[in-house]
KEROMAR-266375 format. One record per residue (C-alpha): x, y, z. Coordinates in steps of 0.05 Angstrom, whole numbers, plus 5000, padded with zeros to 4 digits. Example, Ala and Ser with C-alpha at 12.3 -4.5 7.8 and 13.67 -1.06 7.14 Angstrom:
! KEROMAR-266375
524649105156/527349795143/
! end
This chain:
! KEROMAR-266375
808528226435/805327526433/808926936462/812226636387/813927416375/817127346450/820526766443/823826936383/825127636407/829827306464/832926736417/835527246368/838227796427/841927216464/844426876385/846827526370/850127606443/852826896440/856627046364/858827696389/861827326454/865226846404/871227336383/876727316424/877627986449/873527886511/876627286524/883227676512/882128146567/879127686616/885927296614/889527936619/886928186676/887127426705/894127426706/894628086732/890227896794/890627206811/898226976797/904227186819/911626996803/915726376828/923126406824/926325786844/934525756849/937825086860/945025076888/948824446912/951624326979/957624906963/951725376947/953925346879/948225496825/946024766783/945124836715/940024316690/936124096748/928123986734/924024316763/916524086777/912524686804/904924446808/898924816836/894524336883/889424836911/887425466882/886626146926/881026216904/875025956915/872425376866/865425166902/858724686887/853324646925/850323976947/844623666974/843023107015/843622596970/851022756960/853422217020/847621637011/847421496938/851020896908/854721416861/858221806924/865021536918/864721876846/861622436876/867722546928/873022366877/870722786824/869123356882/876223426906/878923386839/875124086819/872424396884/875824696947/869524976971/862324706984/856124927011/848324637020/843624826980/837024737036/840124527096/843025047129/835225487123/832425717173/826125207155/830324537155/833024707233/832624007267/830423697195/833223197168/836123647108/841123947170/841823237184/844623067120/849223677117/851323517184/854822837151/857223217085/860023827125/864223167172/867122977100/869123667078/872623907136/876523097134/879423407071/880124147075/874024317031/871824897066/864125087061/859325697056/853125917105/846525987069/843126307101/841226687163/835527087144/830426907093/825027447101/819827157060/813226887081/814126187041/821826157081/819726267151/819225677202/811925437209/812125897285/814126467249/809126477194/804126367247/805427067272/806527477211/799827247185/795827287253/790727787238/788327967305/795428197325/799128917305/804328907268/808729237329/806428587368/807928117306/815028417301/815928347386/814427687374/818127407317/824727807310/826727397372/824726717334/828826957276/834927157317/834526447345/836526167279/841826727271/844726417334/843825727316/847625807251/853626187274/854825677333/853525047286/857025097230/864325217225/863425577159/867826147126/862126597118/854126697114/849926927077/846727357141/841127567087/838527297023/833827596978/832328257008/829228586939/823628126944/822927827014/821628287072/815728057109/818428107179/822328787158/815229097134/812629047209/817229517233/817330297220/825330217212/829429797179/831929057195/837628897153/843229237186/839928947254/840728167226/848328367217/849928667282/846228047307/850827587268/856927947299/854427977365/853527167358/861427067317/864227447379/860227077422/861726417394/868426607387/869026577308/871027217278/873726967217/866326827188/865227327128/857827727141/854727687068/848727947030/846027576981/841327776914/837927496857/838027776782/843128266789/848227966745/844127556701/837527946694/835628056618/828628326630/826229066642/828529066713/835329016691/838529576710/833529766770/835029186807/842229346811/840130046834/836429756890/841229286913/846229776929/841330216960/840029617013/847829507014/848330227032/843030227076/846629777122/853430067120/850230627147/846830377196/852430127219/851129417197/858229027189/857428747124/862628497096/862128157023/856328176969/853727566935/851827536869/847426936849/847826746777/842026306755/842126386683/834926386644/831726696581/837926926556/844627316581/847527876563/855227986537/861327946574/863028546570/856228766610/856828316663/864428516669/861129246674/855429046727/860628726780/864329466763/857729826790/858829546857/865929686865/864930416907/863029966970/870529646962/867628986990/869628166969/864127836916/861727226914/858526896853/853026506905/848826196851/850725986784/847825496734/844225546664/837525366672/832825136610/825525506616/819025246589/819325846539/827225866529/831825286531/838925336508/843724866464/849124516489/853025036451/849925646490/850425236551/858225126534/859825816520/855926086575/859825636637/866525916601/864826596599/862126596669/868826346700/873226716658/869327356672/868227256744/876427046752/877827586719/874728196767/878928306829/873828386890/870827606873/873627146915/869526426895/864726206842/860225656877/855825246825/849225176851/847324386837/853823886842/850023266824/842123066797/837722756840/834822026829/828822276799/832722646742/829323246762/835423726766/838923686690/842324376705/846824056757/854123936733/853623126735/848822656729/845922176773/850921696759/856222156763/858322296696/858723046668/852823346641/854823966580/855224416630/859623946670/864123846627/865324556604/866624656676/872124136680/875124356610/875625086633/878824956690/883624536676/885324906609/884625606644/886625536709/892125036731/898925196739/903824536728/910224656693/917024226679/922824736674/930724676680/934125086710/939325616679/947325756688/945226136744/941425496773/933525826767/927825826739/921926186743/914126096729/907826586734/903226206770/895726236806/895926356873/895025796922/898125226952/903924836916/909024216917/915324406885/919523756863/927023876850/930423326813/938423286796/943622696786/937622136812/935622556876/929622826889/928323436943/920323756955/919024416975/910624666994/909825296977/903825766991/904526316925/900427006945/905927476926/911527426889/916426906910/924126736909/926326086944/933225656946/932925006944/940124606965/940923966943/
! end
């Protein structure tokens, strides 16, 4: 198949995929199951100061932080460019979670990349954004620290030597990262399928040894409540012959540490979209094939990215941000969906981020902020009955309730992760 052949090949598969995506029964189910797994019920009686029921009182019941986790990643440019006030109004409007895309490798240790996520991460925890570890391990020859390179590739040295030598240098940032960064959870190793330098030295296996390491350091430290991730490439999104390999091989390595005894705890999906995606229904079905292990997801990743041989339309790109929320809301096990790129650089070289430069919304942007606010906010004005409630199916999170009757007002915070009844006496 020659490149034009190619290039239409893929424009017709993902047309056809996109149409097919259109119809509303996918959409249908992914709400369904949404409402099933991330709201619960608020009932809400109001009685007076004889604990008899009010008839007629309003009721304001609004959502102001989801459960779940709504994250972008950011880079150092986040905190010095003339646009960050934008960036930090428009981030707590949308976001409860962050992470760094760079900073936190083991390469930019002491760089000024960790220098710059040192002044984001002071921001975020000022207003309860909380932020994701990435990442411990990156066992690839281009991710190693200058000092570990320099071993792997020394050829006058075993490979038994090689591995005395640098598993200690890689534990270091292990270490480093767990006592640094006051993070909800790591991702302890990224991109196993393809980078395994340091593991190929040894006649055993590393990966379950970089997350007893990462446990040994939480204890240590004193953090237990850090989550212990893996983290993988092209498992949802893959559209090429590898597709359903790659899966395959994931969960072997998965497996392979939980039974080693490796204490992982949560599997990351990343979700870089190119050449293409498949239907809803088949990614709904992928995040299904890792269910057995009974472990959190995380969608680490996500963004549609244009390719020299396959660039989307702002239509694709629209309906490709909406289904990837609504489908990865919609599975139980995921806990966050963390956009890769919050903002473009100065140089303009990063159009798949969500905003622009300036600060404005870019297509995908603004899909992003019409899905969620049109899928996923819970803020409703009811009155209350003869018996003096009212009731409301809401996400789960974090809520103000305002309860309003004869010219007084009275406010109730709620956090909603079961079903609720609460009195409110006026």
């Amino acid at each position: 198949m020659n490149i034009k052949q190619n290039i239409l090949f893929f424009a017709l598969v993902f047309i056809s995929q996109i149409n097919s995506a259109q119809g509303p029964q996918w959409k249908e189910d992914a709400r369904e199951r949404i409402n099933q797994y991330r709201k619960n019920n608020i009932t809400i009686q109001v009685l007076d100061n004889q604990n008899t029921p009010i008839k007629d009182a309003l009721v304001d019941i609004k959502l102001v932080r989801h459960k779940f986790q709504f994250g972008a990643v950011v880079e150092d440019d986040f905190m010095t460019s003339k646009y960050t006030d934008t960036y930090k109004r428009t981030f707590t409007n949308l976001f409860n979670a962050a992470g760094f895309e760079n900073g936190l490798k083991q390469k930019q240790r002491g760089k000024p990349k960790e220098k710059a996520s040192e002044i984001a991460a002071q921001w975020f925890t000022a207003n309860n954004i909380t932020m994701r570890g990435h990442a411990l391990v990156y066992d690839g020859l281009q991710f190693l620290r200058p000092e570990e390179n320099e071993i792997v590739t020394n050829k006058h040295l075993s490979n038994s030597e090689k591995a005395r030598q640098v598993i200690p240098l890689m534990e270091q940032h292990i270490e480093h990262g767990i006592k640094k960064w006051n993070v909800t959870a790591w991702d302890v190793l990224n991109e196993p399928l393809a980078n395994h330098a340091v593991n190929d030295l040894t006649p055993g296996n590393l990966v379950a040894h970089w997350f007893k390491k990462a446990d040994y350091y939480r204890k240590l430290y004193n953090k237990p409540n850090i989550a212990l991730y893996i983290n993988e490439n092209r498992i949802i999104s893959r559209t090429t012959k590898d597709t359903y390999s790659r899966p395959q091989e994931y969960k072997k390595v998965i497996r392979e540490v939980i039974d080693e005894g490796g204490p992982i705890e949560g599997i990351g999906f990343q979700s870089r979209i190119k050449n293409g995606f498949i239907t809803p229904e088949e990614m709904y079905k992928r995040l299904q094939f890792f269910d057995e292990f009974n472990l959190p997801y995380q969608a680490t990743e996500f963004e549609v990215r244009d390719q020299p041989k396959f660039q989307y339309t702002d239509v694709q790109k629209q309906q490709i941000v909406e289904q990837f929320m609504l489908i990865y809301l919609s599975h139980p096990k995921v806990e966050g969906i963390w956009h890769w790129t919050f903002n473009n650089n100065k140089k303009g070289n990063k159009p798949w981020a969500l905003f622009n430069y300036d600060g404005t919304p870019t297509v995908c942007g603004q899909q992003w902020i019409d899905t969620y606010q049109k899928e996923f906010s819970t803020h409703k004005l009811l009155n209350t009955n003869n018996a003096g409630t009212s009731s409301i199916r809401g996400f789960k999170g974090d809520y103000i309730i305002r309860v309003s009757y004869k010219g007084k007002n009275k406010y109730v915070k709620l956090y909603l992760d079961k079903d609720q009844e609460i009195t409110v006496q006026m």
